[in-house]
KOLGU-4560 file (N, C-alpha, C; in nm, 3 decimals, padded with zeros to 5 digits):
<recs>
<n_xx: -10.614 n_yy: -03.544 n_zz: 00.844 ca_xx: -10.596 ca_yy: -03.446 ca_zz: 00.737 c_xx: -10.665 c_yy: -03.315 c_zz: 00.776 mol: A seq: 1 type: UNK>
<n_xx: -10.583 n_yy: -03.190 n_zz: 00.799 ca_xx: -10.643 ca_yy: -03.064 ca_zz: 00.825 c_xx: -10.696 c_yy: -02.986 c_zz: 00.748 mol: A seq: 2 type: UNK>
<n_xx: -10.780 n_yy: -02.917 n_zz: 00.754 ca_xx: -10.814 ca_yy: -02.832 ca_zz: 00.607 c_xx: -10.753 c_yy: -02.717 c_zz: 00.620 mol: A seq: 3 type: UNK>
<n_xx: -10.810 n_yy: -02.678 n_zz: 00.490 ca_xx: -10.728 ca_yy: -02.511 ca_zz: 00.479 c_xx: -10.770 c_yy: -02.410 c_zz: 00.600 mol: A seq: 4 type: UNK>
<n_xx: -10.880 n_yy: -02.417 n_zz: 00.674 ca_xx: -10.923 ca_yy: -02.335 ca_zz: 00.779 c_xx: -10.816 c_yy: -02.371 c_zz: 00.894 mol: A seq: 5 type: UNK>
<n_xx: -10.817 n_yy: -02.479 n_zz: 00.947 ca_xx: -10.747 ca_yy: -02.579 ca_zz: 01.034 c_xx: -10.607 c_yy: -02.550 c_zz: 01.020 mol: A seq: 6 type: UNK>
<n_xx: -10.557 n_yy: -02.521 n_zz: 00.884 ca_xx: -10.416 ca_yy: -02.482 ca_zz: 00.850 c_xx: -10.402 c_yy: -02.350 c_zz: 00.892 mol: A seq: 7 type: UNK>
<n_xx: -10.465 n_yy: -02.252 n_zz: 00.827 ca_xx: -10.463 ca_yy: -02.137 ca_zz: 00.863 c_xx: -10.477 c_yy: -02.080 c_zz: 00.969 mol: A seq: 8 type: UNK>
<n_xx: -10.576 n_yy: -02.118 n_zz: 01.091 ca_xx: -10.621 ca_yy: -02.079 ca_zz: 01.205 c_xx: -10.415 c_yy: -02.159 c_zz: 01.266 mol: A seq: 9 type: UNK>
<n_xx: -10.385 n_yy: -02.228 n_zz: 01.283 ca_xx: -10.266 ca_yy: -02.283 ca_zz: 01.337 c_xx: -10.138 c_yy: -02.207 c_zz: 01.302 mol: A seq: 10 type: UNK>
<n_xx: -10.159 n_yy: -02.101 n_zz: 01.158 ca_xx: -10.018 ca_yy: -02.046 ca_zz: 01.101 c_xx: -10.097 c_yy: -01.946 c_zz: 01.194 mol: A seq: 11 type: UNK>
<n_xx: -10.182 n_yy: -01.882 n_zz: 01.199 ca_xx: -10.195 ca_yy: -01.746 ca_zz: 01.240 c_xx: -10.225 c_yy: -01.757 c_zz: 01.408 mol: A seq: 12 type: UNK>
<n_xx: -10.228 n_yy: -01.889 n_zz: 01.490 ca_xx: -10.193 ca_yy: -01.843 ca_zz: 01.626 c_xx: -10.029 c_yy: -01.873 c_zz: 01.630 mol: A seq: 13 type: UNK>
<n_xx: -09.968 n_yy: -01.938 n_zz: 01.566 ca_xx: -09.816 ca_yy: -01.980 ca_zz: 01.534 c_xx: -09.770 c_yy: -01.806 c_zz: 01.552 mol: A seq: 14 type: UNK>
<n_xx: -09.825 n_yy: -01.714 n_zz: 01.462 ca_xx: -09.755 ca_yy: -01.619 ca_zz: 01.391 c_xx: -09.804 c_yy: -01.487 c_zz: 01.486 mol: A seq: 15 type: UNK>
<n_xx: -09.884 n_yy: -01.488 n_zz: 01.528 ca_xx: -09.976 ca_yy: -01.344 ca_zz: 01.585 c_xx: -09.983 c_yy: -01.371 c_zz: 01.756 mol: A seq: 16 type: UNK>
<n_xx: -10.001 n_yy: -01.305 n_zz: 01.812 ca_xx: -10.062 ca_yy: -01.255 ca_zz: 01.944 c_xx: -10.192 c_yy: -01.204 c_zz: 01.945 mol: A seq: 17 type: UNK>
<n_xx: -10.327 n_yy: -01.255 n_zz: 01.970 ca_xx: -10.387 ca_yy: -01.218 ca_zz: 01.985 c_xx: -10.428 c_yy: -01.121 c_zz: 02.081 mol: A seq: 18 type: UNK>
<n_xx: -10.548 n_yy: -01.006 n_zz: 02.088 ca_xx: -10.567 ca_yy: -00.932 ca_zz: 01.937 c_xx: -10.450 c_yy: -00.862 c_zz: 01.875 mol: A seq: 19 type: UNK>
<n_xx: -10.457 n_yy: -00.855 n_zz: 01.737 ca_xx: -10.349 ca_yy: -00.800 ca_zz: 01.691 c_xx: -10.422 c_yy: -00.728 c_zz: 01.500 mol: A seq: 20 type: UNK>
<n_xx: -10.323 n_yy: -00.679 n_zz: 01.462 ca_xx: -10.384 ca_yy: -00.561 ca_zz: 01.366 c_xx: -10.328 c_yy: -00.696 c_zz: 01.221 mol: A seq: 21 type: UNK>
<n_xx: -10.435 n_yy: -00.735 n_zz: 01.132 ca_xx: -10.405 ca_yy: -00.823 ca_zz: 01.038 c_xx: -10.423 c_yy: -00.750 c_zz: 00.933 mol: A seq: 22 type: UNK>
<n_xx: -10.321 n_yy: -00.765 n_zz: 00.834 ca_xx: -10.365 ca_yy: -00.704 ca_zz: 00.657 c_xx: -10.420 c_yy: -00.777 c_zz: 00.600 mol: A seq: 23 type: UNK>
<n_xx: -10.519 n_yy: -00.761 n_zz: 00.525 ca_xx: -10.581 ca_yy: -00.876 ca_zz: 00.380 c_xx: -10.513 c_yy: -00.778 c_zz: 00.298 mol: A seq: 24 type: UNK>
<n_xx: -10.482 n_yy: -00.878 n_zz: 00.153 ca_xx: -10.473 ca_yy: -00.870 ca_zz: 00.031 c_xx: -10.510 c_yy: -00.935 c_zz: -00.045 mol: A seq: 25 type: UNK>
<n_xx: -10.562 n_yy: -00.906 n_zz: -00.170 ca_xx: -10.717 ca_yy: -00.933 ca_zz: -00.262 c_xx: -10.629 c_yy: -00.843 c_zz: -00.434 mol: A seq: 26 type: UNK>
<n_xx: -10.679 n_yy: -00.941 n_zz: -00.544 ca_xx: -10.668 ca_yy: -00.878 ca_zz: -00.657 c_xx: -10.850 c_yy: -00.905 c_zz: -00.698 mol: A seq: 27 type: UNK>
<n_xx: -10.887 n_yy: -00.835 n_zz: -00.703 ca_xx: -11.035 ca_yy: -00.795 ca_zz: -00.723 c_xx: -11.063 c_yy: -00.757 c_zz: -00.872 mol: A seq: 28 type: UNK>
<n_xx: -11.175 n_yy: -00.837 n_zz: -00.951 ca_xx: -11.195 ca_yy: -00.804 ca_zz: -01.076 c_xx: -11.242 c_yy: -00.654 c_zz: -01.000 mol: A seq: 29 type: UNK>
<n_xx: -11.245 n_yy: -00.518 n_zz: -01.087 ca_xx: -11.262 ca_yy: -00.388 ca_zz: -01.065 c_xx: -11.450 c_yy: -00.391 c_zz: -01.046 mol: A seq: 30 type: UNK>
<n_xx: -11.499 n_yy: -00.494 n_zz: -01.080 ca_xx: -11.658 ca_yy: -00.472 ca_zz: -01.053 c_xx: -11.678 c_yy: -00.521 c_zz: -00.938 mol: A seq: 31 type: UNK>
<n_xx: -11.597 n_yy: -00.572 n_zz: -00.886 ca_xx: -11.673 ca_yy: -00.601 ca_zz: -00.767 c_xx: -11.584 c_yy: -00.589 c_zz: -00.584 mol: A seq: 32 type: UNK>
<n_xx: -11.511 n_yy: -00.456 n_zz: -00.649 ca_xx: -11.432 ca_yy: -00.389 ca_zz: -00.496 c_xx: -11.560 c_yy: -00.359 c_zz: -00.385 mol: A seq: 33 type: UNK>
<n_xx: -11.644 n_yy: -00.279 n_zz: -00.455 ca_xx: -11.735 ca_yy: -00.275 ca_zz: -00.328 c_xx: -11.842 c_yy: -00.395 c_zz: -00.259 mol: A seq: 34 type: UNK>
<n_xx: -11.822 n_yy: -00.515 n_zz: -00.342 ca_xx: -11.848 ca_yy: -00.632 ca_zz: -00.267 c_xx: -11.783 c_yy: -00.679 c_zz: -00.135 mol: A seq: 35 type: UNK>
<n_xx: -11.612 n_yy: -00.653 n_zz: -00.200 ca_xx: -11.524 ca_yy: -00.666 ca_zz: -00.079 c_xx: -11.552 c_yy: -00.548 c_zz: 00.054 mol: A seq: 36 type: UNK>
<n_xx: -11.537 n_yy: -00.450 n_zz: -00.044 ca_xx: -11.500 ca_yy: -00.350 ca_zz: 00.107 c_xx: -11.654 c_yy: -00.348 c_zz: 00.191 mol: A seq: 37 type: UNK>
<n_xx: -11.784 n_yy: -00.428 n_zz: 00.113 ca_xx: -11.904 ca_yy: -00.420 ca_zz: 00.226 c_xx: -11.900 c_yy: -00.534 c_zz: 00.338 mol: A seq: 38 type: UNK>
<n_xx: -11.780 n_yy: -00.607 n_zz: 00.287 ca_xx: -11.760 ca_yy: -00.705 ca_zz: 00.395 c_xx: -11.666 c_yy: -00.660 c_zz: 00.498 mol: A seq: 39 type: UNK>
<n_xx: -11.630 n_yy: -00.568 n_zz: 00.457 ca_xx: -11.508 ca_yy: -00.477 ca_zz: 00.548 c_xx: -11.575 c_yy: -00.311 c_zz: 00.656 mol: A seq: 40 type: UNK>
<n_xx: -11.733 n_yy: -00.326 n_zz: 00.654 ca_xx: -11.755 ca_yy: -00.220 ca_zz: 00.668 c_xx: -11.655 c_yy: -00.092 c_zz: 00.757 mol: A seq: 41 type: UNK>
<n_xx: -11.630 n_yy: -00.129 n_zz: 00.877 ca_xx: -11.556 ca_yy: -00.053 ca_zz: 00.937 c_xx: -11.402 c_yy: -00.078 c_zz: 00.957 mol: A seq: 42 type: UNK>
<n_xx: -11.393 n_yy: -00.133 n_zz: 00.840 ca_xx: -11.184 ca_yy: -00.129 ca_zz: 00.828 c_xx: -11.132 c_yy: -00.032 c_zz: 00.751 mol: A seq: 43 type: UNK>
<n_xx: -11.039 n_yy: -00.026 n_zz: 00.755 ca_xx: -10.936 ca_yy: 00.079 ca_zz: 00.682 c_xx: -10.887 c_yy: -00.027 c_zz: 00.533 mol: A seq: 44 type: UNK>
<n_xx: -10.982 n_yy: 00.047 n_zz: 00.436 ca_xx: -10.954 ca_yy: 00.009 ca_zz: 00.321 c_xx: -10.862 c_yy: 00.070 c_zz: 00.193 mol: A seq: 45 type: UNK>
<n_xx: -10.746 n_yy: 00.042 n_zz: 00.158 ca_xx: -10.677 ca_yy: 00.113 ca_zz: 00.032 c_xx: -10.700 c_yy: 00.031 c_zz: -00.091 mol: A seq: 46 type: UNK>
<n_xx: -10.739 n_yy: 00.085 n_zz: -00.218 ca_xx: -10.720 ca_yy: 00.057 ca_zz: -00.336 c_xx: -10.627 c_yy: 00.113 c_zz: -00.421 mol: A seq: 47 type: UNK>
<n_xx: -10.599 n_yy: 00.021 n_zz: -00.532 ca_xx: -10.484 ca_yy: 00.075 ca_zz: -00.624 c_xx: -10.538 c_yy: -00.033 c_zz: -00.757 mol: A seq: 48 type: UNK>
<n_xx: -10.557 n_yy: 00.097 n_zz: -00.887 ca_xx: -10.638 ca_yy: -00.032 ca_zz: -01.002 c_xx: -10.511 c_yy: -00.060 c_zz: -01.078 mol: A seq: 49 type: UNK>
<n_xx: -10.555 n_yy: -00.169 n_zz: -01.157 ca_xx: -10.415 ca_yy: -00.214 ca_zz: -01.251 c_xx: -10.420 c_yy: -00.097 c_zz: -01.383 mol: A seq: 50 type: UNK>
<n_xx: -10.312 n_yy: -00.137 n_zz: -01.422 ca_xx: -10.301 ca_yy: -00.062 ca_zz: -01.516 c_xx: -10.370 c_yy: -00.011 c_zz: -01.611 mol: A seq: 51 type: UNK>
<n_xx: -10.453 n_yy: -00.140 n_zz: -01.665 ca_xx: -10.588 ca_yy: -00.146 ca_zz: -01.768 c_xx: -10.716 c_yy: -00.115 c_zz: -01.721 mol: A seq: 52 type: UNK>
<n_xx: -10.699 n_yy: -00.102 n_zz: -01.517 ca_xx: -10.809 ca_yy: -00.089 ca_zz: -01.495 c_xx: -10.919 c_yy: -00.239 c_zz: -01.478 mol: A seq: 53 type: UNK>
<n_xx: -10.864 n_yy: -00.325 n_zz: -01.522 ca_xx: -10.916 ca_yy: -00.471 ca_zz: -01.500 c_xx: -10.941 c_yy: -00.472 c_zz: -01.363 mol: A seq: 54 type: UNK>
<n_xx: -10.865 n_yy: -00.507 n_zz: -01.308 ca_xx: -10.827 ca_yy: -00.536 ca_zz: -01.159 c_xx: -10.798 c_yy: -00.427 c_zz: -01.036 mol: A seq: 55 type: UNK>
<n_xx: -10.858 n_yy: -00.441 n_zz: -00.974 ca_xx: -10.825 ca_yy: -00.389 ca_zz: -00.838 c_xx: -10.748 c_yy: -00.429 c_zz: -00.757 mol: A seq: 56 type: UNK>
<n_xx: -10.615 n_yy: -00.386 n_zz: -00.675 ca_xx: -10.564 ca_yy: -00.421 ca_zz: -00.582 c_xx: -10.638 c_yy: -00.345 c_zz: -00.402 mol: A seq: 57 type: UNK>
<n_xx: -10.696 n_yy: -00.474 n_zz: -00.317 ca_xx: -10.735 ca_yy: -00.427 ca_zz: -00.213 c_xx: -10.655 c_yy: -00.447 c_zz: -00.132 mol: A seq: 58 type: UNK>
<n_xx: -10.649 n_yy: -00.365 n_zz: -00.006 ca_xx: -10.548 ca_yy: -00.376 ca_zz: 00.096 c_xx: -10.637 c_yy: -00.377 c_zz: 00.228 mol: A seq: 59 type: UNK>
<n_xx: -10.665 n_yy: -00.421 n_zz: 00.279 ca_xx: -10.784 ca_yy: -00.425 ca_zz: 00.439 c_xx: -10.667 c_yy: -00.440 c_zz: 00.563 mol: A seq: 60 type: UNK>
<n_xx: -10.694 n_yy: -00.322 n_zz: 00.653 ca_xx: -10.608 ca_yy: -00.384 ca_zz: 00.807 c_xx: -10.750 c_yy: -00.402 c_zz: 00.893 mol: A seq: 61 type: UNK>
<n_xx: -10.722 n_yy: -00.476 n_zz: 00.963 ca_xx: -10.828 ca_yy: -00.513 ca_zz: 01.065 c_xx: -10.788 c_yy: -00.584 c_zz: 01.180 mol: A seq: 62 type: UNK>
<n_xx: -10.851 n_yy: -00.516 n_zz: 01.286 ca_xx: -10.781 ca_yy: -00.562 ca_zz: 01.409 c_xx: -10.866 c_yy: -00.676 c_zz: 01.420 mol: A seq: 63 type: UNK>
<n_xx: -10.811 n_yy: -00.772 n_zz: 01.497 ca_xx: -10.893 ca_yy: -00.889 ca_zz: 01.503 c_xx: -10.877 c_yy: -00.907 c_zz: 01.674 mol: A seq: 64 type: UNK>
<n_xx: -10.990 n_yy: -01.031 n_zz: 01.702 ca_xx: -10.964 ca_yy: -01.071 ca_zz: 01.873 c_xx: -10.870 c_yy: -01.208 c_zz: 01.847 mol: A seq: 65 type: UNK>
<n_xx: -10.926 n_yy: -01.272 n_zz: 01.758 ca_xx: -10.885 ca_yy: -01.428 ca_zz: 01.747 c_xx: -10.853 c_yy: -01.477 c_zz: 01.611 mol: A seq: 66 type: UNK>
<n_xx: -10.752 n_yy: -01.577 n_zz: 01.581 ca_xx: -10.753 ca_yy: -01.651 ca_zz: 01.471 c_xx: -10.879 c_yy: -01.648 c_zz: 01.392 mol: A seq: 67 type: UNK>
<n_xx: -11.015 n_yy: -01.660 n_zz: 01.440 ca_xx: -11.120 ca_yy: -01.774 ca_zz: 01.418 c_xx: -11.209 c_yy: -01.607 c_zz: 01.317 mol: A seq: 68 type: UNK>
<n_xx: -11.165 n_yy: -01.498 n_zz: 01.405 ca_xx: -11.226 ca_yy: -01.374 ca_zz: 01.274 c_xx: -11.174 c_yy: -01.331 c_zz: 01.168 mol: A seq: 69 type: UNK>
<n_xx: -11.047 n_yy: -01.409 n_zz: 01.159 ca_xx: -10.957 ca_yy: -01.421 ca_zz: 01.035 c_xx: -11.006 c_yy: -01.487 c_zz: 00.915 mol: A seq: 70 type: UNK>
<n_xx: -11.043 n_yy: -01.585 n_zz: 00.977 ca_xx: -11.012 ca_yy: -01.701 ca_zz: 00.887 c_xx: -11.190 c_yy: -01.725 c_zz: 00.864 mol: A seq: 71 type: UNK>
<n_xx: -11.250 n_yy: -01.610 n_zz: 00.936 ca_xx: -11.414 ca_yy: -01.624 ca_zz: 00.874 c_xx: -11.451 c_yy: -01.510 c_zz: 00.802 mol: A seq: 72 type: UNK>
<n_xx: -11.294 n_yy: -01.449 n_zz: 00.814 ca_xx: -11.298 ca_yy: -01.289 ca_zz: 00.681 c_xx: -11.295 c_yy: -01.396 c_zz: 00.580 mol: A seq: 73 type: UNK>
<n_xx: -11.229 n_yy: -01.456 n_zz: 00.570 ca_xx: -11.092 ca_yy: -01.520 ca_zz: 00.435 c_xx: -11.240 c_yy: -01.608 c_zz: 00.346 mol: A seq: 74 type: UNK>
<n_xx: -11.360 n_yy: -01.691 n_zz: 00.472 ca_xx: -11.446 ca_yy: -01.739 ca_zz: 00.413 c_xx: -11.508 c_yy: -01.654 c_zz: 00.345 mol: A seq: 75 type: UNK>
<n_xx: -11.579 n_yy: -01.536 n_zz: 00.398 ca_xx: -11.665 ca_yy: -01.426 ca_zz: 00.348 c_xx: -11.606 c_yy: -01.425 c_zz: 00.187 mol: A seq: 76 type: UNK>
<n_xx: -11.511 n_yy: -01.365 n_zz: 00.190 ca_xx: -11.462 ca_yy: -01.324 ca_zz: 00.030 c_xx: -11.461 c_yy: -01.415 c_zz: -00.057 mol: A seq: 77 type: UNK>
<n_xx: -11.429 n_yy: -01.553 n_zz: 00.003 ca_xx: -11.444 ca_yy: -01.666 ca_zz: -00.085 c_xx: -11.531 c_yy: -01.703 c_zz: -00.184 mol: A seq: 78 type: UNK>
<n_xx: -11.625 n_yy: -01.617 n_zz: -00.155 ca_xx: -11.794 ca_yy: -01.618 ca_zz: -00.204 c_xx: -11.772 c_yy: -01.512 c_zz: -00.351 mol: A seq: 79 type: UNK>
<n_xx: -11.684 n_yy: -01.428 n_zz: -00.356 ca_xx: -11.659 ca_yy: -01.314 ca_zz: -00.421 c_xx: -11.619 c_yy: -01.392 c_zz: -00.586 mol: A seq: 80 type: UNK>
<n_xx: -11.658 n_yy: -01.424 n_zz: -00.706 ca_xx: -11.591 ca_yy: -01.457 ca_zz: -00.821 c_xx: -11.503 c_yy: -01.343 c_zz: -00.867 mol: A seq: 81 type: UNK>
<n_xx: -11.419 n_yy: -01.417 n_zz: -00.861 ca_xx: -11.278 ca_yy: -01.402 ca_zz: -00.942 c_xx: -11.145 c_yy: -01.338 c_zz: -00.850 mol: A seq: 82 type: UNK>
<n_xx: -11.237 n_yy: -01.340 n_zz: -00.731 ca_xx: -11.091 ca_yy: -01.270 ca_zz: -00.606 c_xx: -11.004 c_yy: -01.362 c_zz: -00.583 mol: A seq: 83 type: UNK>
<n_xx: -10.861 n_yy: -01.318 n_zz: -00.543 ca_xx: -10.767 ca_yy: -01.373 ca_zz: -00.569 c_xx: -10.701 c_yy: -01.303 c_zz: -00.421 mol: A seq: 84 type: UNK>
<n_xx: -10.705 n_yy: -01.431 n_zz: -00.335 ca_xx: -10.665 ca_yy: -01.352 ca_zz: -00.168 c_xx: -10.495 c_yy: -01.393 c_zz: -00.176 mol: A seq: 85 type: UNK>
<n_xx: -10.400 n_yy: -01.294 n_zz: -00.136 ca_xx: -10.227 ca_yy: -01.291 ca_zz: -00.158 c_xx: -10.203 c_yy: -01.324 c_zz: -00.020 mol: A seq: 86 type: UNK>
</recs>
């Protein structure tokens, strides 16, 4: 039985060439975007808030070397309450 890391690291050498330029996407309660983007220090970050302002939509590109800095972004944020990775 593989886990979700194990899954993921396998779709994304399946899918990519390493290094290669990866997008995250994130619906972010609006208090806590700059939690995300301090985990992002030197990426290219876009926001866009919802309508009400509740929510943040984040957009992160980041070049990566390997599957394995992917999928230890994807942990990082995991830590984040109430993010919602697309």
């Amino acid at each position: 039985m593989s886990t979700w890391k194990e899954s993921l690291r396998e779709k994304l050498d399946r899918f990519y060439s390493w290094p290669a330029l990866y997008t995250f996407k994130f619906i972010v309660p609006s208090g806590k975007v700059e939690e995300v983007k301090n985990l992002f220090p030197t990426h290219e970050v876009t926001e866009k808030r919802s309508e009400k302002g509740t929510y943040t939509s984040v957009t992160i590109q980041m070049m990566a070397r390997t599957s394995e800095e992917i999928v230890a972004a994807y942990q990082s944020v995991s830590g984040i309450e109430g993010i919602i990775a697309l």
